[in-house]
PDB file of N, CA, C and O in Angstrom:
ATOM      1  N   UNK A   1      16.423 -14.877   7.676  1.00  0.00           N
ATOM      2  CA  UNK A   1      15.352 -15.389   8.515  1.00  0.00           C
ATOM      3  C   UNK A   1      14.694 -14.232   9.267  1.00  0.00           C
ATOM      4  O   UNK A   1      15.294 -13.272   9.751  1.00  0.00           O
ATOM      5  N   UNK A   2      13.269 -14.474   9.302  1.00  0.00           N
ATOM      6  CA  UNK A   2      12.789 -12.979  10.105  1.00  0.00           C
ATOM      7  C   UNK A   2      12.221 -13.538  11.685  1.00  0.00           C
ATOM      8  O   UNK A   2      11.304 -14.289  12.016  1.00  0.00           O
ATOM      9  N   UNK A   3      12.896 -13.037  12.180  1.00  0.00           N
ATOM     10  CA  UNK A   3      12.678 -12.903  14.033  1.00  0.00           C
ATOM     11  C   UNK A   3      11.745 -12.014  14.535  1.00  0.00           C
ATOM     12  O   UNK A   3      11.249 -11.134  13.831  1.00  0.00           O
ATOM     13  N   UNK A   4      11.455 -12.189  15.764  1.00  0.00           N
ATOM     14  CA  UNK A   4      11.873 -10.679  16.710  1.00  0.00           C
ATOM     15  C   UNK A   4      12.059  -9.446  16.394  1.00  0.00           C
ATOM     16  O   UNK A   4      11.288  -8.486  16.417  1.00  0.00           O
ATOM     17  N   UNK A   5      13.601  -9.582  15.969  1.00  0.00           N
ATOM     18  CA  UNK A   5      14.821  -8.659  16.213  1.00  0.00           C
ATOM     19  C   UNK A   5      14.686  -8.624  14.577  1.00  0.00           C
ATOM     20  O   UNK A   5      15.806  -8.561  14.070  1.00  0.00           O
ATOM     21  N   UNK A   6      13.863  -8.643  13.828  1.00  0.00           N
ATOM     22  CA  UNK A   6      13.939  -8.175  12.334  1.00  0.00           C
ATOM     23  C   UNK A   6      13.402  -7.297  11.832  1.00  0.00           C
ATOM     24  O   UNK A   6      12.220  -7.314  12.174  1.00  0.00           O
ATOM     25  N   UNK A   7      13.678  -6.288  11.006  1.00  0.00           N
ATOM     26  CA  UNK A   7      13.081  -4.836  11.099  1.00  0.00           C
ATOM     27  C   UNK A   7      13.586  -5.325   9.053  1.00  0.00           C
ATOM     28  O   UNK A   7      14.685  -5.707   8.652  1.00  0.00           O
ATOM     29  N   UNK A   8      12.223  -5.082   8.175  1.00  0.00           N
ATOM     30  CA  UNK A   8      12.328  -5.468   7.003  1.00  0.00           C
ATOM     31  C   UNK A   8      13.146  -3.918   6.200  1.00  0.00           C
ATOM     32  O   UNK A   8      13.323  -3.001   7.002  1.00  0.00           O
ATOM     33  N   UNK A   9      13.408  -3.764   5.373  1.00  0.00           N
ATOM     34  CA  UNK A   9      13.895  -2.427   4.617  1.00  0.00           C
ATOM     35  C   UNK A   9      13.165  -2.736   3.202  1.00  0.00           C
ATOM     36  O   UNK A   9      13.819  -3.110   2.229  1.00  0.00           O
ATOM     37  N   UNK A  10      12.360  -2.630   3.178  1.00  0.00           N
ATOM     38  CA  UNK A  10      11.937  -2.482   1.789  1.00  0.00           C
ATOM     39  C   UNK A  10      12.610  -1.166   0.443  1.00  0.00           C
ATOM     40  O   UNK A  10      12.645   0.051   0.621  1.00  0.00           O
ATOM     41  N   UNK A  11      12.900  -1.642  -0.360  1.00  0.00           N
ATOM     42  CA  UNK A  11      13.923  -0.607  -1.495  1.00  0.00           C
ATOM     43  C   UNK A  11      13.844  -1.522  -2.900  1.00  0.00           C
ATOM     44  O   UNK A  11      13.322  -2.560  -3.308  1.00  0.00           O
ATOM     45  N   UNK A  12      14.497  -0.707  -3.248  1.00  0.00           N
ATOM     46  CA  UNK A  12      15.015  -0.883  -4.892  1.00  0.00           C
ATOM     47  C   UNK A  12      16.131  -0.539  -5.446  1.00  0.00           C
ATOM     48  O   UNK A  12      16.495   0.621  -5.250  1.00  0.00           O
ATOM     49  N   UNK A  13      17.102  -1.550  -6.399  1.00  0.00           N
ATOM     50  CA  UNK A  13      18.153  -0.424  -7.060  1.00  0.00           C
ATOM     51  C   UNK A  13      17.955   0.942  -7.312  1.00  0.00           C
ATOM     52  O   UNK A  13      16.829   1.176  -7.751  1.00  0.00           O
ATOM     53  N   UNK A  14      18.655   1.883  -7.183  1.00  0.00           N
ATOM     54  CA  UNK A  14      19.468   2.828  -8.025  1.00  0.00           C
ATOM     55  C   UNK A  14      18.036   4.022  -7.115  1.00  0.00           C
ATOM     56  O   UNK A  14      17.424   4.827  -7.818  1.00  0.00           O
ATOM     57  N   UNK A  15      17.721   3.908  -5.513  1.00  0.00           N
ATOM     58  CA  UNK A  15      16.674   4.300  -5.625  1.00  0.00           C
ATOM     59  C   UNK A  15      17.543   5.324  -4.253  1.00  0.00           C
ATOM     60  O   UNK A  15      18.067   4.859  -3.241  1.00  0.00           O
ATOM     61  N   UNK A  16      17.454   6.821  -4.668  1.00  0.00           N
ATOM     62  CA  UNK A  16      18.326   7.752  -3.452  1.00  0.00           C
ATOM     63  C   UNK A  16      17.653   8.141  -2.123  1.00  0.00           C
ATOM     64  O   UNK A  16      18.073   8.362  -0.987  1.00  0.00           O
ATOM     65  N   UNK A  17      16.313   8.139  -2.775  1.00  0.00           N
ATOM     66  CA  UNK A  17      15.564   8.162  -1.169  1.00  0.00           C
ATOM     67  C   UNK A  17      16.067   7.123  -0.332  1.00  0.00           C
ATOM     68  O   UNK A  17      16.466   7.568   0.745  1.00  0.00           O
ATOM     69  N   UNK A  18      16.204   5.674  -0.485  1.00  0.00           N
ATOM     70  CA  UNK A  18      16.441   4.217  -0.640  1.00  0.00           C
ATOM     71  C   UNK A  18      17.686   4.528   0.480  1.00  0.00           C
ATOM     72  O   UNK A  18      17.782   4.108   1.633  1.00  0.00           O
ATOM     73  N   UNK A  19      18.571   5.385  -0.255  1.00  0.00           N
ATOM     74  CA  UNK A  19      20.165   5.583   0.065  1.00  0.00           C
ATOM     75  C   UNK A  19      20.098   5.988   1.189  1.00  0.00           C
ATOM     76  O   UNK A  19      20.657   5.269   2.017  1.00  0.00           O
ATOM     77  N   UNK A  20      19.356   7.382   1.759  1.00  0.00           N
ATOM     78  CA  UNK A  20      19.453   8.276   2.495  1.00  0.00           C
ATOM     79  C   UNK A  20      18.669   7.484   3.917  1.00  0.00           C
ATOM     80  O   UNK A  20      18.998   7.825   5.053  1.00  0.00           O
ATOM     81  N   UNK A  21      18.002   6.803   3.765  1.00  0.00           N
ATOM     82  CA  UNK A  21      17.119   5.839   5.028  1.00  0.00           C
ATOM     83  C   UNK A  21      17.877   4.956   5.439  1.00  0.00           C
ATOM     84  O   UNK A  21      17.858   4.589   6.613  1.00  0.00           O
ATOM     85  N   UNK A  22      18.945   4.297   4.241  1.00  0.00           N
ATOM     86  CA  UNK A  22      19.827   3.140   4.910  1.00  0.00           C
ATOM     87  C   UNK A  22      20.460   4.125   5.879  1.00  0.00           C
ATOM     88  O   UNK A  22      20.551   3.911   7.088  1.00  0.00           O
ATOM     89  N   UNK A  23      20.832   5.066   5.348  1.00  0.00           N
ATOM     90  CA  UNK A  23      22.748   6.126   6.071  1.00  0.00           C
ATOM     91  C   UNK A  23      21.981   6.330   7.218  1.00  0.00           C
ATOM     92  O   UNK A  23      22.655   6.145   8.232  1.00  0.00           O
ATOM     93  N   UNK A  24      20.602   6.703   7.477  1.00  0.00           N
ATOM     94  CA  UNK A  24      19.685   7.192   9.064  1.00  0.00           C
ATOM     95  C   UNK A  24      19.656   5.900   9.705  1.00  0.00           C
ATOM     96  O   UNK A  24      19.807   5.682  10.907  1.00  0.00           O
ATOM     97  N   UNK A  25      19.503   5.283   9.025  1.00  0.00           N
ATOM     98  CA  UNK A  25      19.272   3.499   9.894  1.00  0.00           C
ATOM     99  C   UNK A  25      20.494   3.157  10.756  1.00  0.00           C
ATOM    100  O   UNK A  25      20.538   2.949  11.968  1.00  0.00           O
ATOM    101  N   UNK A  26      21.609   3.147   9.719  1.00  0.00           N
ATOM    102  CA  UNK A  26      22.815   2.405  10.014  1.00  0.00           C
ATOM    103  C   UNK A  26      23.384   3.507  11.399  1.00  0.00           C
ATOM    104  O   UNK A  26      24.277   3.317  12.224  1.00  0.00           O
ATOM    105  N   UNK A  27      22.766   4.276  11.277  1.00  0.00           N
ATOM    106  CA  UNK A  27      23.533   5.655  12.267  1.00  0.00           C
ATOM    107  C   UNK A  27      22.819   5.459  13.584  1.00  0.00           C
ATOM    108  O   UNK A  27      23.349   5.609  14.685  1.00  0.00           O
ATOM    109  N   UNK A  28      21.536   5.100  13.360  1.00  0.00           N
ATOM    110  CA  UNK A  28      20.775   4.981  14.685  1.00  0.00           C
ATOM    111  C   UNK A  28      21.101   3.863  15.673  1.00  0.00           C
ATOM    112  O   UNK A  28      21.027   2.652  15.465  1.00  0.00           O
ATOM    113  N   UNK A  29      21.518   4.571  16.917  1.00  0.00           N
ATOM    114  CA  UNK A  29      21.873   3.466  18.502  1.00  0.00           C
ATOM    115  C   UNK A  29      20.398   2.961  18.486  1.00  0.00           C
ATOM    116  O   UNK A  29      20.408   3.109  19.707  1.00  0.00           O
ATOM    117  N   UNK A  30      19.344   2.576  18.278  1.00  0.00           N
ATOM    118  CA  UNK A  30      18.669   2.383  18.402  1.00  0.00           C
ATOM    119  C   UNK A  30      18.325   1.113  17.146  1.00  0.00           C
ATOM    120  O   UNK A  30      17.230   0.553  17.199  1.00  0.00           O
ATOM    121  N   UNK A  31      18.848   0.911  16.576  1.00  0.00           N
ATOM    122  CA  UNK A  31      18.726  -0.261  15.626  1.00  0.00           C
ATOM    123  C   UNK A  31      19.875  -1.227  16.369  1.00  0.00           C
ATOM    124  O   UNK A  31      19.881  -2.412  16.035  1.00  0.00           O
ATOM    125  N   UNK A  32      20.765  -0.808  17.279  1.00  0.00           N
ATOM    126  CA  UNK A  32      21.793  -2.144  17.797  1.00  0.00           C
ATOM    127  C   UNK A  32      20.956  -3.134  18.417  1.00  0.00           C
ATOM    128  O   UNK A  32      20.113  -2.906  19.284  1.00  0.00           O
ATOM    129  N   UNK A  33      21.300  -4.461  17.820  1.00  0.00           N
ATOM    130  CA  UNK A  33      20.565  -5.861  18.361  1.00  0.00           C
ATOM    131  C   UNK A  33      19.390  -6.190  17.596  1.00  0.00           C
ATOM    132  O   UNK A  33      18.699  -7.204  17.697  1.00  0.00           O
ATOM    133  N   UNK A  34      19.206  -4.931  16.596  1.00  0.00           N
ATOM    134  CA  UNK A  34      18.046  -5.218  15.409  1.00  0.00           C
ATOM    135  C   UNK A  34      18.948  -6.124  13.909  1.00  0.00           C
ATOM    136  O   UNK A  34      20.179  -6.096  13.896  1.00  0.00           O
ATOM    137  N   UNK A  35      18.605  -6.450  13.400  1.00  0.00           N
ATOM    138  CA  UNK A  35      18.543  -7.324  12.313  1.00  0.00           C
ATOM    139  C   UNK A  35      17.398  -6.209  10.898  1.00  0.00           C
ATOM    140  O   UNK A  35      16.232  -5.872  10.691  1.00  0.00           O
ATOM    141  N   UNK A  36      18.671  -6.077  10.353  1.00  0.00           N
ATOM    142  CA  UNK A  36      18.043  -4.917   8.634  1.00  0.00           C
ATOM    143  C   UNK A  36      17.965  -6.210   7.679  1.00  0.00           C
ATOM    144  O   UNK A  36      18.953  -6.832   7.290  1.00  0.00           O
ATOM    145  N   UNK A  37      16.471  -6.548   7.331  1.00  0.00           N
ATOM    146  CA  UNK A  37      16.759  -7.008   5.847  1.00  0.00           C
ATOM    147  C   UNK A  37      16.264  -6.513   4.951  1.00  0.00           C
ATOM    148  O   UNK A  37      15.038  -6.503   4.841  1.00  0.00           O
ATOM    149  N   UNK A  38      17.179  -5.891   3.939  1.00  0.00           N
ATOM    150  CA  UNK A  38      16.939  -5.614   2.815  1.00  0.00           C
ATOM    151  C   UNK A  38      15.975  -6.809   1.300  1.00  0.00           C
ATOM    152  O   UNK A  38      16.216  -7.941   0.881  1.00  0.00           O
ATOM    153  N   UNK A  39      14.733  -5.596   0.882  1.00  0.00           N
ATOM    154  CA  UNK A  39      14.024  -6.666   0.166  1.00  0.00           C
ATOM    155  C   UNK A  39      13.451  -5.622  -0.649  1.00  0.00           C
ATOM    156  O   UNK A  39      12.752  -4.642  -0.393  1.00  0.00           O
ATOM    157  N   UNK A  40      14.067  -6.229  -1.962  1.00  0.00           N
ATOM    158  CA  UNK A  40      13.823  -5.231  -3.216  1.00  0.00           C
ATOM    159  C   UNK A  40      12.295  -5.737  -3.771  1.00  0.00           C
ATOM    160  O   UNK A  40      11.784  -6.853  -3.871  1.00  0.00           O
ATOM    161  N   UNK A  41      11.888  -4.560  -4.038  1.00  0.00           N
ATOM    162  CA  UNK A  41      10.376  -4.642  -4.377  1.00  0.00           C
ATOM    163  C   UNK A  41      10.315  -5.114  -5.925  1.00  0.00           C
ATOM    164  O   UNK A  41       9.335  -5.586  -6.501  1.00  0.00           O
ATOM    165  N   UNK A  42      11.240  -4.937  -6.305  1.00  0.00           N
ATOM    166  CA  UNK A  42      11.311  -5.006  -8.015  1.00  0.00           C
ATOM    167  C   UNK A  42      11.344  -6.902  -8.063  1.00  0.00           C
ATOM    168  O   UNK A  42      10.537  -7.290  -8.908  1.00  0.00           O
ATOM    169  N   UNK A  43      11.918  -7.816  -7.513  1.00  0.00           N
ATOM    170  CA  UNK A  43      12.084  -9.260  -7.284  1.00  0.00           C
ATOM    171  C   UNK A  43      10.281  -9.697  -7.037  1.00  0.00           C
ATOM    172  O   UNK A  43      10.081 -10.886  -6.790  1.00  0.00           O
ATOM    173  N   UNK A  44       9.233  -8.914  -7.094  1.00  0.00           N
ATOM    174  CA  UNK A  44       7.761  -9.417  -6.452  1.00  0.00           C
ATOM    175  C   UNK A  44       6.839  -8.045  -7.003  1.00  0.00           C
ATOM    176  O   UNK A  44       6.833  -6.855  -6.687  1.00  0.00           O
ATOM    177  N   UNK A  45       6.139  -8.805  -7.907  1.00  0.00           N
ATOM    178  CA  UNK A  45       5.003  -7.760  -8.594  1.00  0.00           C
ATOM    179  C   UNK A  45       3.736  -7.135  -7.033  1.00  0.00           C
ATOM    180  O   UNK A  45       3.266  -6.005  -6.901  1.00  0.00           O
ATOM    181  N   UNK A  46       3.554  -8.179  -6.244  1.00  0.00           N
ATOM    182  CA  UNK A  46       3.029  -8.302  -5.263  1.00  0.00           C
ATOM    183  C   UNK A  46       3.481  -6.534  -4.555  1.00  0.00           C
ATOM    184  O   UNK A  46       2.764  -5.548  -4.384  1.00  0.00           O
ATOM    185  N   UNK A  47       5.626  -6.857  -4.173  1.00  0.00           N
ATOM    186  CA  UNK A  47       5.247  -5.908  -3.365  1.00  0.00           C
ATOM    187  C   UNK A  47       5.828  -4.116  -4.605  1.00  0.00           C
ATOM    188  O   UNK A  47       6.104  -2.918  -4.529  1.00  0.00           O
ATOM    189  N   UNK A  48       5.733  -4.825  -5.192  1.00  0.00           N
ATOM    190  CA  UNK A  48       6.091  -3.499  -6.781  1.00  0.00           C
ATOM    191  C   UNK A  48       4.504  -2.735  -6.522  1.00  0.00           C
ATOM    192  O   UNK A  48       4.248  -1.550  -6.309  1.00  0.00           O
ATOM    193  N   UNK A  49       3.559  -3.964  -6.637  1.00  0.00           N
ATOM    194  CA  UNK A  49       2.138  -2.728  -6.558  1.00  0.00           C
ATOM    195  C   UNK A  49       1.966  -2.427  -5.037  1.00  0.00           C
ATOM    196  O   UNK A  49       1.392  -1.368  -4.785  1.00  0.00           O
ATOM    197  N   UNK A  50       2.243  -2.947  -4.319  1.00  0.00           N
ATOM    198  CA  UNK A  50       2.203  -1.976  -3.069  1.00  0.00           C
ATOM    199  C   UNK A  50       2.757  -1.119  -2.795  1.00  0.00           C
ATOM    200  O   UNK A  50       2.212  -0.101  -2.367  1.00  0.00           O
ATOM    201  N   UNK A  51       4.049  -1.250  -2.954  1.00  0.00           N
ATOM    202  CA  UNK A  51       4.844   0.022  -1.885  1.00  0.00           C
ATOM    203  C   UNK A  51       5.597   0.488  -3.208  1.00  0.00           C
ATOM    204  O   UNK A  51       6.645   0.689  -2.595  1.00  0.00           O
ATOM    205  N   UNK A  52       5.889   0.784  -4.354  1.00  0.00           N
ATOM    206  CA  UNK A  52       6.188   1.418  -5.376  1.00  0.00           C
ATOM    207  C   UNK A  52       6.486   2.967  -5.492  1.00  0.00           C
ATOM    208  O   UNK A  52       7.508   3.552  -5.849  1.00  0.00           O
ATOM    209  N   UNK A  53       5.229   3.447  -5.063  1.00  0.00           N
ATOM    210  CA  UNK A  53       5.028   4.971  -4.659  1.00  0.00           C
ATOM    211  C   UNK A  53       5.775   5.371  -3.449  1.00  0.00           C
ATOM    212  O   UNK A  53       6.169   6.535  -3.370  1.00  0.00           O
ATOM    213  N   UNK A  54       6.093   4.242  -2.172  1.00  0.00           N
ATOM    214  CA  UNK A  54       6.270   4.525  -0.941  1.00  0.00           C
ATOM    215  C   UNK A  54       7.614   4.438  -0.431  1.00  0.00           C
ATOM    216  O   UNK A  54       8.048   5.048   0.547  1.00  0.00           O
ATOM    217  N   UNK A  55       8.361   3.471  -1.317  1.00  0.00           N
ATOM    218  CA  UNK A  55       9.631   3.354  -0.400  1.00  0.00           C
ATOM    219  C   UNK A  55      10.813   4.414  -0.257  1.00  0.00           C
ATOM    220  O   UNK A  55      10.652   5.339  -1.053  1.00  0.00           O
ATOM    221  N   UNK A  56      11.829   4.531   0.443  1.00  0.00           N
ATOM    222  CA  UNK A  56      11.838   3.408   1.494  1.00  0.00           C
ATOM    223  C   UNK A  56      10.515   2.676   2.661  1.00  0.00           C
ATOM    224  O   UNK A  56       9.618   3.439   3.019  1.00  0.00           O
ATOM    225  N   UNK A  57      10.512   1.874   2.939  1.00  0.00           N
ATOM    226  CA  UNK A  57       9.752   1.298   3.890  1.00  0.00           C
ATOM    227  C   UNK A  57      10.129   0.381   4.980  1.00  0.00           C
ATOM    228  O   UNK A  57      10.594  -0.739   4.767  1.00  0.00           O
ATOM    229  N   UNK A  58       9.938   0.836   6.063  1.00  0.00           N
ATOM    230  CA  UNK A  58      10.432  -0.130   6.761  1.00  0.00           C
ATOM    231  C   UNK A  58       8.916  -1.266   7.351  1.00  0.00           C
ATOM    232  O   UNK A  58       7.749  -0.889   7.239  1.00  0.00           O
ATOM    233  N   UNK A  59       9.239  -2.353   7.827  1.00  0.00           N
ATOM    234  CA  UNK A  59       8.127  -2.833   7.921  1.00  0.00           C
ATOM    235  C   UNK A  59       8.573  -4.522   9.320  1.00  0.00           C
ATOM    236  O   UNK A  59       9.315  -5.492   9.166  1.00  0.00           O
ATOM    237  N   UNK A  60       8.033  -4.268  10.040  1.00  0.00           N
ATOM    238  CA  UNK A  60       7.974  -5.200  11.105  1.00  0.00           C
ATOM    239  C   UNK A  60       6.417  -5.842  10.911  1.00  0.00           C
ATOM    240  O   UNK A  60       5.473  -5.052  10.884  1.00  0.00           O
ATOM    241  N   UNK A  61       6.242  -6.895  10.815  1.00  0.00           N
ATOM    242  CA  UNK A  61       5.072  -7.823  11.080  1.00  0.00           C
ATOM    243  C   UNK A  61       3.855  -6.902  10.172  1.00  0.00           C
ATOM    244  O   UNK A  61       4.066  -6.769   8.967  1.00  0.00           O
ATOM    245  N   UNK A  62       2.781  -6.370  10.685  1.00  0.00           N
ATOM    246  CA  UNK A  62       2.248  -5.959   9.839  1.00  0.00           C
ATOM    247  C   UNK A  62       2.094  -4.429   9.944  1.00  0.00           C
ATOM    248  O   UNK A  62       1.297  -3.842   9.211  1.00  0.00           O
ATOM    249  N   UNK A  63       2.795  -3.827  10.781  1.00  0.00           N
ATOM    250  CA  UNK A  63       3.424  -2.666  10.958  1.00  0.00           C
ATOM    251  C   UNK A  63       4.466  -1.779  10.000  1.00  0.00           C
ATOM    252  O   UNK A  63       5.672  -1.938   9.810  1.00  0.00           O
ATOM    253  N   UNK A  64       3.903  -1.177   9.679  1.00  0.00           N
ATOM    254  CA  UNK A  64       5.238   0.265   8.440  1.00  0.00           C
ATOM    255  C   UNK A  64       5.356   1.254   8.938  1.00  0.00           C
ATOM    256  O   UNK A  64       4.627   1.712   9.817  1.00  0.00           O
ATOM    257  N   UNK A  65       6.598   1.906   8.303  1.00  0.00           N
ATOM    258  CA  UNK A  65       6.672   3.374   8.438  1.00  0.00           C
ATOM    259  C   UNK A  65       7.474   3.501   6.856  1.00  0.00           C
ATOM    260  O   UNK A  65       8.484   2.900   6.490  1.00  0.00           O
ATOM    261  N   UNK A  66       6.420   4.756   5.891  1.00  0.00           N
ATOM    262  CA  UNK A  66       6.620   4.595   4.931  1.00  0.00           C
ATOM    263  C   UNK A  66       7.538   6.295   4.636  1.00  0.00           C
ATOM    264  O   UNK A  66       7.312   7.434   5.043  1.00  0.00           O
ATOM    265  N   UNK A  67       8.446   5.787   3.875  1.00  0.00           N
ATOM    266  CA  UNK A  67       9.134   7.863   3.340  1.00  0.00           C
ATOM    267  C   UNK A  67       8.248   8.657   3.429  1.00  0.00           C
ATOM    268  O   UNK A  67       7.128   8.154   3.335  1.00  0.00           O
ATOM    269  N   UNK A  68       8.291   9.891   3.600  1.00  0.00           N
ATOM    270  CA  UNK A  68       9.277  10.094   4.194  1.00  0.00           C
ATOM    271  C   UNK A  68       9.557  10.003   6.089  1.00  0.00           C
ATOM    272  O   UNK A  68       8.763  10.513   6.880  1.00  0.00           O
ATOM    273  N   UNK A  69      10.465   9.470   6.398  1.00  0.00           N
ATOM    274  CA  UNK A  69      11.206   9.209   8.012  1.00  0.00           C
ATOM    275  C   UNK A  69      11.949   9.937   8.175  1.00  0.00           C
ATOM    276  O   UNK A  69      12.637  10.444   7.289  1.00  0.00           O
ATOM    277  N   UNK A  70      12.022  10.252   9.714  1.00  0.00           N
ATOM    278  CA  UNK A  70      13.565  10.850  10.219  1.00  0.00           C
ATOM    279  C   UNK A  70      14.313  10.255  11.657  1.00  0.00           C
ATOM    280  O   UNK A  70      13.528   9.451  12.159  1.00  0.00           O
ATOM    281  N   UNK A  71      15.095  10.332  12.176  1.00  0.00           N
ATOM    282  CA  UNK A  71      15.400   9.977  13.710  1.00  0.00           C
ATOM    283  C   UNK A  71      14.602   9.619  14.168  1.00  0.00           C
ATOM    284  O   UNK A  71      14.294   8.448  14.389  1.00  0.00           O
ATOM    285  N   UNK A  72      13.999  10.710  14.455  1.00  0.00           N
ATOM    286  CA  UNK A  72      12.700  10.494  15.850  1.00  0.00           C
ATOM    287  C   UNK A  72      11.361   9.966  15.330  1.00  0.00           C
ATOM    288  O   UNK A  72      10.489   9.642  16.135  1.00  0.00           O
ATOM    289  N   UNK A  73      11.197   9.884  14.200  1.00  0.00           N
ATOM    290  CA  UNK A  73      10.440   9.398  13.666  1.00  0.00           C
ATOM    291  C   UNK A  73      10.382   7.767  13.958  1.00  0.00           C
ATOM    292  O   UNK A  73       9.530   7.186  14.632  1.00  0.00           O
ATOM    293  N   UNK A  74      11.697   7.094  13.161  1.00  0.00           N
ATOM    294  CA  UNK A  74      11.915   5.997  13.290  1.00  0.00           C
ATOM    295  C   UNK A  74      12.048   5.512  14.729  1.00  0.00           C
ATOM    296  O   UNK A  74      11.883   4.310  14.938  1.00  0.00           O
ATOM    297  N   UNK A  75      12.299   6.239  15.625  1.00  0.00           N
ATOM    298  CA  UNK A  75      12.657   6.003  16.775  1.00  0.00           C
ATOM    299  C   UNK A  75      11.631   5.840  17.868  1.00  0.00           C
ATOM    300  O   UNK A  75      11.709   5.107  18.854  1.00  0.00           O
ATOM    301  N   UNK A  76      10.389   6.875  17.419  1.00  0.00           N
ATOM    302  CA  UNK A  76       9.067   6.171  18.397  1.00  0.00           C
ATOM    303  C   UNK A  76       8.466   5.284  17.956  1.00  0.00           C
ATOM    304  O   UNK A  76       7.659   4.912  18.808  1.00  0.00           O
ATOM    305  N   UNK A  77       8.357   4.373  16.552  1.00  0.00           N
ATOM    306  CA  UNK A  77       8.036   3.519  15.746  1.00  0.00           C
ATOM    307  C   UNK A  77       8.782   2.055  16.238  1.00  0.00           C
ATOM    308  O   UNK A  77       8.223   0.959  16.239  1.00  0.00           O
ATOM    309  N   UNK A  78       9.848   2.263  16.553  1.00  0.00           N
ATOM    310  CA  UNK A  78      10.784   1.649  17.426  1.00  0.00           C
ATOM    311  C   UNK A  78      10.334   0.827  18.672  1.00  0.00           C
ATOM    312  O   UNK A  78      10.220  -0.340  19.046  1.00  0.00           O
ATOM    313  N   UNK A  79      10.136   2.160  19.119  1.00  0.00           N
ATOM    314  CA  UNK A  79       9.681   1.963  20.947  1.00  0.00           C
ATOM    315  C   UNK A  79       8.461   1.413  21.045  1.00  0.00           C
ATOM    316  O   UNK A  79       8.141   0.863  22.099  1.00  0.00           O
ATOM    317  N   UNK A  80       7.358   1.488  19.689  1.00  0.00           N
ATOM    318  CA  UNK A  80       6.412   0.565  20.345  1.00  0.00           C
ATOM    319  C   UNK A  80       6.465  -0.890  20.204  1.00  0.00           C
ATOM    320  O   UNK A  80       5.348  -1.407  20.213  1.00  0.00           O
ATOM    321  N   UNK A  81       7.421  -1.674  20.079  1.00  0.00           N
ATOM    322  CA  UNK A  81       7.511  -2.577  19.887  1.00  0.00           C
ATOM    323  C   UNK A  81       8.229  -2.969  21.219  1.00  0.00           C
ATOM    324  O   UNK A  81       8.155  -4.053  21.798  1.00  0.00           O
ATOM    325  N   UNK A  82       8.770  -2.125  21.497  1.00  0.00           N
ATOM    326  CA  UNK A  82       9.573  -2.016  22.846  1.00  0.00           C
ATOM    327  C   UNK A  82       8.510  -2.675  24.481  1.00  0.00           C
ATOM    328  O   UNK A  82       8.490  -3.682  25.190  1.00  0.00           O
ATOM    329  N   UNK A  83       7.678  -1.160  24.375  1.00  0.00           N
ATOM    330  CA  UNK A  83       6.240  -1.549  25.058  1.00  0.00           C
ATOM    331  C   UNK A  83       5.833  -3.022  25.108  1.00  0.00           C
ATOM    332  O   UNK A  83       5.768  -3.731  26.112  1.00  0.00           O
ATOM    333  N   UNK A  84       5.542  -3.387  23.699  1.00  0.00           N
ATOM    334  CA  UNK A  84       4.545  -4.668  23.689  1.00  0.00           C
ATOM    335  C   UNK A  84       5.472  -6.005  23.994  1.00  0.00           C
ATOM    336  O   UNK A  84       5.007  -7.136  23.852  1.00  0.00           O
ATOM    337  N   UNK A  85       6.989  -5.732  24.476  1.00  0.00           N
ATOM    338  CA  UNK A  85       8.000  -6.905  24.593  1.00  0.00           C
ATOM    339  C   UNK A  85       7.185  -7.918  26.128  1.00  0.00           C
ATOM    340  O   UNK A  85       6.483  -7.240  26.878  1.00  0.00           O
ATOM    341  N   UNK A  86       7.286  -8.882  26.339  1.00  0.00           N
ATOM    342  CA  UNK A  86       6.902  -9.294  27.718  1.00  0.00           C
ATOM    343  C   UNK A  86       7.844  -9.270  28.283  1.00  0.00           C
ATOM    344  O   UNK A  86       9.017  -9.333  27.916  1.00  0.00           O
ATOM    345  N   UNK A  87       7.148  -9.126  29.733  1.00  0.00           N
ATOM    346  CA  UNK A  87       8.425  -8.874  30.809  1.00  0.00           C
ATOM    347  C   UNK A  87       8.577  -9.929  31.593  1.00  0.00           C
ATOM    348  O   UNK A  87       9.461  -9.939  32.449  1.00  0.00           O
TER     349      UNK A  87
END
């Protein structure tokens, strides 16, 4: 189910860029209380012609951040979602 607290992972089998974004994800204090769903592009011609060239991808609402990412990368990408929370 996608929330809030859902941050999409767009990937594919057997794909190492794919690999190396999960291992940065799963490592980041900054994904605790987030929700990863994994969604293979190969299951949807739709998102095969979009992001094909691009993944990994992460993708909140209509917001991405496409490979290549790093820490801090992912991490101010993060925070603006942070900002726009109501208080």
């Amino acid at each position: 189910m996608i929330n809030a607290n859902t941050i999409e992972f767009l990937t594919t089998q057997g794909c190492s860029l794919c690999d190396q974004a999960l291992d940065l994800l799963i490592g980041m204090p900054e994904m605790a209380g987030l929700s990863l769903l994994t969604i293979d592009i190969a299951d949807s011609n739709e998102l095969l012609d979009l992001f094909a060239e691009q993944i990994p991808v992460l993708r909140r609402g209509q917001h991405l951040i496409c490979w290549p990412f790093d820490h801090q990368t992912v991490s101010a990408w993060l925070s603006q979602f942070e900002q726009s929370k109501p208080q």
